[in-house]
ZAMARGU-4260 file (C-alpha; in steps of 0.2 Angstrom, whole numbers, plus 5000, padded with zeros to 4 digits):
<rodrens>
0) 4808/5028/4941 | 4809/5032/4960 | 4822/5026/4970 | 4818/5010/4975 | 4816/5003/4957
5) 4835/5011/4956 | 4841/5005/4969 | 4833/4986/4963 | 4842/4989/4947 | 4861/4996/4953
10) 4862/4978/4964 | 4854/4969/4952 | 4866/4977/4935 | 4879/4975/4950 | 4877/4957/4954
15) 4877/4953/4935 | 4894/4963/4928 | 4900/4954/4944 | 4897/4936/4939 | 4900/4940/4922
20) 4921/4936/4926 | 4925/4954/4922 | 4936/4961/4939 | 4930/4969/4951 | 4937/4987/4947
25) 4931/4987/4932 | 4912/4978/4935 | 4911/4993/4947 | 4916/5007/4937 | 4905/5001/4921
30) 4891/4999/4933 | 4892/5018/4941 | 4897/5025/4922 | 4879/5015/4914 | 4869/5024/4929
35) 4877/5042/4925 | 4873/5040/4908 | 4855/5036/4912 | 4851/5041/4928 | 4862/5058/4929
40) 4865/5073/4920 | 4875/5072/4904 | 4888/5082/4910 | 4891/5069/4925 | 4903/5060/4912
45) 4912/5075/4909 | 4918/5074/4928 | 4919/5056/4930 | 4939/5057/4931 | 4938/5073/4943
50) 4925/5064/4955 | 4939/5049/4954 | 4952/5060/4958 | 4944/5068/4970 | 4937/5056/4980
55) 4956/5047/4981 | 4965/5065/4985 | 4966/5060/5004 | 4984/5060/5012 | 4977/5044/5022
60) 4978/5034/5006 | 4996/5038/5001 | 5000/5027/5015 | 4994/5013/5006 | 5009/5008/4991
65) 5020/5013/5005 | 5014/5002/5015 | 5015/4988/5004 | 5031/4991/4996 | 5038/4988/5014
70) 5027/4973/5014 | 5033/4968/4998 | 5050/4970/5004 | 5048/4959/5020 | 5039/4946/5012
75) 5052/4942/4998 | 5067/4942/5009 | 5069/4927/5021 | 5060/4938/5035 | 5047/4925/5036
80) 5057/4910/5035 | 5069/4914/5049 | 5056/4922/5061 | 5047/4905/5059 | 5062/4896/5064
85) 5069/4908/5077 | 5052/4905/5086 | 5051/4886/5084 | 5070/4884/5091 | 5064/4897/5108
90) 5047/4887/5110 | 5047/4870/5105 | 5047/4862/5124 | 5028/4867/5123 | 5017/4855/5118
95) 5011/4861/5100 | 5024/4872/5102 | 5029/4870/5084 | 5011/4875/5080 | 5011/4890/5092
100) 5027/4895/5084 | 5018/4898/5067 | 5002/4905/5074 | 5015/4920/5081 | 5024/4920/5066
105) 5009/4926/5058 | 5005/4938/5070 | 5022/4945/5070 | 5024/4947/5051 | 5007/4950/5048
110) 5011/4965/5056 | 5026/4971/5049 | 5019/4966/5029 | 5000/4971/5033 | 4992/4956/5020
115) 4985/4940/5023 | 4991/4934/5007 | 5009/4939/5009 | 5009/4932/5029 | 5001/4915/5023
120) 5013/4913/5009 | 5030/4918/5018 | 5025/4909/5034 | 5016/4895/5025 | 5028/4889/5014
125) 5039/4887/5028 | 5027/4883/5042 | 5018/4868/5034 | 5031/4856/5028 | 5040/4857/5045
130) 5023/4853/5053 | 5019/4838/5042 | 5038/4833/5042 | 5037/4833/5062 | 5020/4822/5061
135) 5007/4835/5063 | 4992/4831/5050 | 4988/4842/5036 | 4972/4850/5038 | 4979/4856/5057
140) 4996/4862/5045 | 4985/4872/5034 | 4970/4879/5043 | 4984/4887/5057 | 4992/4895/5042
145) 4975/4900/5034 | 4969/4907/5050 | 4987/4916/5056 | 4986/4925/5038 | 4970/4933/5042
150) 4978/4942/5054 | 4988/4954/5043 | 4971/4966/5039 | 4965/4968/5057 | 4986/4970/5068
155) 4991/4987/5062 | 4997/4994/5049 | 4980/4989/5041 | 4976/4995/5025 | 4961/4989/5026
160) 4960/5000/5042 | 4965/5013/5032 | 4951/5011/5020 | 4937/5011/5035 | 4946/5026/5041
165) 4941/5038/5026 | 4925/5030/5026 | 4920/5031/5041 | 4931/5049/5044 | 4939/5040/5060
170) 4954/5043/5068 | 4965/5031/5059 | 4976/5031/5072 | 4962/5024/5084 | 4959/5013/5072
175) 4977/5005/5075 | 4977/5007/5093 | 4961/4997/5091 | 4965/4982/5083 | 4978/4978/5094
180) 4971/4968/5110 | 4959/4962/5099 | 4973/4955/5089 | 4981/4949/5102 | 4967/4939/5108
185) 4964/4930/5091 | 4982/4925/5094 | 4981/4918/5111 | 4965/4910/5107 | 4973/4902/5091
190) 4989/4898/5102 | 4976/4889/5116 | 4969/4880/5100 | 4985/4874/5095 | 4990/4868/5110
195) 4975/4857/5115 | 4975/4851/5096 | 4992/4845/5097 | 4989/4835/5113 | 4977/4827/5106
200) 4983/4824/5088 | 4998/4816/5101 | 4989/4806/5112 | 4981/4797/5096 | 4998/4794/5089
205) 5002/4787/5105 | 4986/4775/5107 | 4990/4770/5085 | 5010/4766/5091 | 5004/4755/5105
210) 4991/4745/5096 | 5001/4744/5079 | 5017/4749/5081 | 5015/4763/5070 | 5029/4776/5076
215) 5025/4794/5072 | 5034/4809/5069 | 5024/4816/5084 | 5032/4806/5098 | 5052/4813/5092
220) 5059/4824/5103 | 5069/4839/5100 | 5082/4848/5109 | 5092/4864/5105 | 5104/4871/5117
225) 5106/4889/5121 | 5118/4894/5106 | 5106/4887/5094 | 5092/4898/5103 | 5102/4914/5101
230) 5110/4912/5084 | 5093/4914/5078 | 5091/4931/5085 | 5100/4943/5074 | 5091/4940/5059
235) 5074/4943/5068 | 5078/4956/5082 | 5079/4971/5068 | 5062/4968/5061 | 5056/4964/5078
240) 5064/4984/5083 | 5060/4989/5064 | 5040/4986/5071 | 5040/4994/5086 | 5051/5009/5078
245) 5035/5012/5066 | 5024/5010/5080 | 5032/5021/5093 | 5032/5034/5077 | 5015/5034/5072
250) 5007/5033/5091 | 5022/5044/5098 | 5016/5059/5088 | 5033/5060/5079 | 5026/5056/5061
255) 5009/5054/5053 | 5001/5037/5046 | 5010/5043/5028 | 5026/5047/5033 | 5026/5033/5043
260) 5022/5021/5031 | 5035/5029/5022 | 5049/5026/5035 | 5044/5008/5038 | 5046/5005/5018
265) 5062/5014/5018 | 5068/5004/5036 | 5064/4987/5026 | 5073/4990/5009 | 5090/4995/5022
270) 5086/4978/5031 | 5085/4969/5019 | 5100/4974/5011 | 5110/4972/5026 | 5103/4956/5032
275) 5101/4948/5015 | 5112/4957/5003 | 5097/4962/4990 | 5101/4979/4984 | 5105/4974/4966
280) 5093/4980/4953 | 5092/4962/4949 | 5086/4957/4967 | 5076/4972/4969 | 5065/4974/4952
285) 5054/4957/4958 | 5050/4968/4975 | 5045/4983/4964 | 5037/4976/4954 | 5027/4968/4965
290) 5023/4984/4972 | 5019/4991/4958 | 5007/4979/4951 | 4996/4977/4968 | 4995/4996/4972
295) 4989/5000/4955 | 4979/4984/4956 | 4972/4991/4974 | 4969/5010/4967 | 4960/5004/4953
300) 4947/4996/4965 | 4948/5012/4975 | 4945/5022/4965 | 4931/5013/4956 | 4922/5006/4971
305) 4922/5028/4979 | 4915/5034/4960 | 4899/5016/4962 | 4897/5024/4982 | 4897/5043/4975
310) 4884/5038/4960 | 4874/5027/4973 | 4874/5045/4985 | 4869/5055/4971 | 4853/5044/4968
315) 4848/5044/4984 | 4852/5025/4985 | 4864/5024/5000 | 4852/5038/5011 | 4835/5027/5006
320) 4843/5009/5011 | 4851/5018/5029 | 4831/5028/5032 | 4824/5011/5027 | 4834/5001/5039
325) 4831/5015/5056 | 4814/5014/5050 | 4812/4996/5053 | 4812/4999/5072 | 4826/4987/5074
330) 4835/4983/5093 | 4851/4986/5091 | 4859/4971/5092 | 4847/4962/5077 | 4853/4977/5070
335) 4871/4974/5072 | 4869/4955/5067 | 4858/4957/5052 | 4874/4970/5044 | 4887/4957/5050
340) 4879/4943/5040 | 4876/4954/5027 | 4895/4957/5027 | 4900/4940/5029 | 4889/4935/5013
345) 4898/4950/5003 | 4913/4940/5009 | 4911/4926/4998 | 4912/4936/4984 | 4920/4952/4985
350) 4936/4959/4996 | 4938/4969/5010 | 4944/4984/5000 | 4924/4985/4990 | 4915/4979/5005
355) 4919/4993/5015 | 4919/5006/5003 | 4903/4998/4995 | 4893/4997/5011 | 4897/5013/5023
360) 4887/5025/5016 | 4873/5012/5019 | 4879/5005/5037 | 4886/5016/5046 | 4872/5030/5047
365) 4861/5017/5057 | 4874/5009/5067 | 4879/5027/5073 | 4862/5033/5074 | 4859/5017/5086
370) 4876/5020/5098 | 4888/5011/5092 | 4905/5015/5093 | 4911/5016/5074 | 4930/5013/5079
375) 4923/4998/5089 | 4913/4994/5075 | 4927/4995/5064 | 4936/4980/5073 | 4923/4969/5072
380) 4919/4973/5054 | 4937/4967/5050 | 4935/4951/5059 | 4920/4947/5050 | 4929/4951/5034
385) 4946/4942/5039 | 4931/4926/5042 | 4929/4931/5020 | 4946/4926/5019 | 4946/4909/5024
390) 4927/4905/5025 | 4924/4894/5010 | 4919/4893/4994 | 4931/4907/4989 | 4942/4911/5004
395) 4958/4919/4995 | 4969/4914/5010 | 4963/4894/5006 | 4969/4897/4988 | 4984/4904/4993
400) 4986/4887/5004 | 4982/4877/4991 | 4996/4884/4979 | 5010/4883/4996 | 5003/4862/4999
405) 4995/4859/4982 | 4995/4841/4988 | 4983/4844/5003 | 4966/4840/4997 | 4952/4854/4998
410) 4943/4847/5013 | 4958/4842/5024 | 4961/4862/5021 | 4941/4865/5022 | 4940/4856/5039
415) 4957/4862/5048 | 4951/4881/5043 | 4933/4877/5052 | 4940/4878/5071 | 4949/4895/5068
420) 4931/4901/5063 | 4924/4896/5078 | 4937/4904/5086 | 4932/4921/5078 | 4915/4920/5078
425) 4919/4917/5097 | 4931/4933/5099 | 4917/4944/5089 | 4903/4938/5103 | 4917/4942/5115
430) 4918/4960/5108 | 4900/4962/5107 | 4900/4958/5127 | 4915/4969/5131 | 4918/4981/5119
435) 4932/4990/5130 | 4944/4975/5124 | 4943/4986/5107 | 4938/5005/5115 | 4951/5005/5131
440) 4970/5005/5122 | 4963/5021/5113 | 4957/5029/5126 | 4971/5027/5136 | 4984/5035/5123
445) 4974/5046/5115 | 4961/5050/5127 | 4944/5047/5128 | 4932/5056/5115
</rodrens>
C-alpha cells in the first residue's frame, strides 16, 4: 500500500476506535499497536514500551504532576472562594463589578492551579450563585465562568504549554512569557464585556421596575467600608506572593520549569495548611488523590498519543501530509486559517493534550517553512483550543457548568458562552495583525532570537 492509502486508513481506524466510547489513551495506543503489527517490523512490538518510555524521558514533562498537585492543592482549599470574595468586596462600586470580579478570579487562579476544570469549578461554585443571587441572569453567570476557566491552559504555568514545548522543541520558558499579555488581554476584554453586559442587563431591570413594578436584585446597592475591604486580604495576599514567587523563580533564572513546579506544589501544601489547617492525612488524601488519578490519567494520553505520532513518522504519514500541504502553493495566511479550523474541529472531540501531540509533526513543518513564529504560533494554537473547551457540542468547561448550576438550562449556558467566543476569535484576529502582543514580553527578558 503506499502511503496515502495508509495514511486514509490510520484516520479512518482512528476516527472509528474514537467513536467506538473506548478513552482516548487507549483508542490511541490500539490504533498505533494494530499498524505495528501490520505495517512495521515484527520486532516493533518488542519495543513498544521502550519507544513509550523514551518518548516521555523529558525533564520538561516531570513538571506536569507537580504542577497539578499544586493545582490540586489550591483548588480544594478555599483559595477560590475567598479570592472571589476579596475581589468583589475591592470592586464592587464598578458597574458589573461583581462580574469583573469573577472574570479576575479566574485569571488569578487559573494561574496558580493551571486547569480550566479546576478554575471553573473553584470559582464557579462560588461565582454563580452570588451572580444570580444579586439579579444577574444565568446565561451571563455561566458563560463568564465558562470563558474565565479557559484561561488556566493559556496564563502560565500551562501544561498544555508544556506539551507544545516538547513538540515543538521551544523554549518553554518563552512559551510562558508568551501567553502572558495575551492573557491579559482575554481578561480585559472579558472585563470590557462584562461591564457593558451589566449595564444593560441593569437598564432593563430598570425599564421592567418602572413599567411593572418588578424590583430586581440588580437595582440593590452595596456598600463595604475599609475594614471589610482589608480583612479579605490575608487569606489572598500569600497566594497572590506564592504566584509571583514561582514566576520570579522560573523567569529569574534561579530554578528550572521542574524544580519550579516542584516549589510552587511544595509552597501550596504549606499554605494550605497555614491558612486552612489541612495537613491531616484525612484532609490531605482527597488532594492526593486527585493528583494521582489525573497525572496517571494525563501520562496515559501522553504517552499513548507520542507512540500514534512516532508510528504515524515511521510510515511516512506525518512527512507526506506536511510535503502535501507546502505543495499546495498556499499564502500564508489561508494556510494558517485552514490549520486553525482544522484545530478547532479536533476541538470538538478530542483535548488539548492529543491535539497537539497528534498534529505537530504534521503542522508545524509548514507553518515554519512559511515564517511563522512557532512560539507566536503556540499562543494562538492555545486559544483556538481554549475555544474547544467551551465551544459546543462537547465543551468540557460547559459540562463542568452544568454540574456547578445543574438547574441552568443547556441553551441559557450555550448562549451566555457565545459572546466570550467572539471575544477570542477577536483577540486571535488581533494576534494575527500584531503578533508582537505575543513575541515582544520574550524578547525583552530573554532576548531576541
Amino acid at each position: 500500500m503506499n502511503t496515502l492509502s495508509i495514511g486514509l486508513l490510520y484516520g479512518g481506524a482512528t476516527l472509528a476506535v474514537m467513536f467506538a466510547g473506548i478513552p482516548i489513551a487507549f483508542a490511541l495506543g490500539t490504533v498505533a499497536i494494530i499498524f505495528m503489527f501490520f505495517f512495521m517490523p515484527h520486532a516493533s512490538l518488542d519495543t513498544v514500551t521502550q519507544n513509550v518510555y523514551e518518548e516521555m524521558a523529558s525533564i520538561t514533562l516531570l513538571s506536569i504532576p507537580l504542577f497539578i498537585l499544586k493545582g490540586a492543592a489550591i483548588g480544594r482549599s478555599r483559595a477560590g472562594a475567598d479570592l472571589y470574595s476579596a475581589l468583589h468586596v475591592w470592586l464592587y462600586r464598578i458597574p458589573g463589578g461583581l462580574g469583573i470580579a469573577n472574570v479576575f478570579a479566574c485569571g488569578l487562579f487559573a494561574a496558580m492551579a493551571g486547569s480550566s476544570p479546576a478554575t471553573c469549578s473553584a470559582i464557579g461554585s462560588a461565582g454563580i450563585p452570588e451572580m444570580r443571587k444579586r439579579g444577574y441572569s444565568p446565561g451571563f453567570a455561566s458563560g463568564i465562568i465558562a470563558a474565565g476557566g479557559t484561561l488556566g491552559i493559556l496564563l502560565p504555568p500551562s501544561i498544555t504549554m508544556i506539551l507544545y514545548a516538547v513538540a515543538s522543541e521551544q523554549s518553554l520558558g518563552r512559551l510562558f512569557l508568551a501567553g502572558i499579555t495575551p492573557g491579559l488581554l482575554l481578561v480585559g476584554l472579558f472585563a470590557i464585556y462584562s461591564c457593558l453586559r451589566y449595564v444593560a442587563e441593569r437598564r432593563t431591570a430598570v425599564r421592567d421596575f418602572a413599567a411593572h413594578g418588578r424590583a430586581s436584585s440588580l437595582l440593590s446597592e452595596e456598600r463595604y467600608t475599609l475594614r471589610e475591604k482589608i480583612a479579605y486580604a490575608p487569606r489572598v495576599l500569600p497566594f497572590v506572593l506564592l504566584l509571583t514567587g514561582v514566576m520570579i523563580a522560573l523567569y529569574g533564572g534561579y530554578a528550572t520549569p521542574s524544580e519550579t513546579a516542584g516549589l510552587g506544589a511544595l509552597l501550596a501544601l504549606i499554605l494550605i495548611a497555614i491558612i486552612y489547617f489541612v495537613w491531616k492525612p484525612s484532609d490531605l488524601q482527597p488532594i492526593l488523590a486527585a493528583t494521582l488519578r489525573e497525572s496517571t490519567m494525563l501520562m496515559m494520553i501522553i504517552g499513548m498519543s507520542l507512540l500514534y505520532s512516532y508510528v504515524m513518522s515511521y510510515l511516512h504519514i506525518s512527512q507526506s501530509a506536511a510535503e502535501t500541504i507546502v505543495a499546495a502553493g498556499f499564502s500564508r495566511w489561508v494556510l494558517l486559517a485552514f490549520i486553525l479550523v482544522f484545530v478547532v474541529v479536533l476541538g470538538f472531540f478530542l483535548p488539548p493534550v492529543s491535539i497537539i501531540l497528534m498534529t505537530a509533526p504534521i503542522i508545524l513543518p509548514p507553518l515554519k517553512a512559511a515564517g511563522f513564529d512557532l512560539v507566536w504560533f503556540g499562543i494562538v494554537m492555545t486559544i483556538v483550543m481554549e475555544l474547544g473547551l467551551i465551544h459546543p457540542p462537547v465543551g468540557l468547561n460547559i459540562f463542568v457548568i452544568r454540574n456547578i448550576a445543574p438547574d441552568i438550562p443547556l441553551g441559557q449556558v450555550i448562549w451566555g458562552i457565545m459572546p466570550f467566543v467572539g471575544l477570542m476569535i477577536f483577540a486571535i484576529v488581533l494576534l494575527c495583525i500584531l503578533p508582537e502582543i505575543a513575541t515582544w514580553l520574550p524578547d525583552v527578558i530573554m532576548g531576541a532570537r
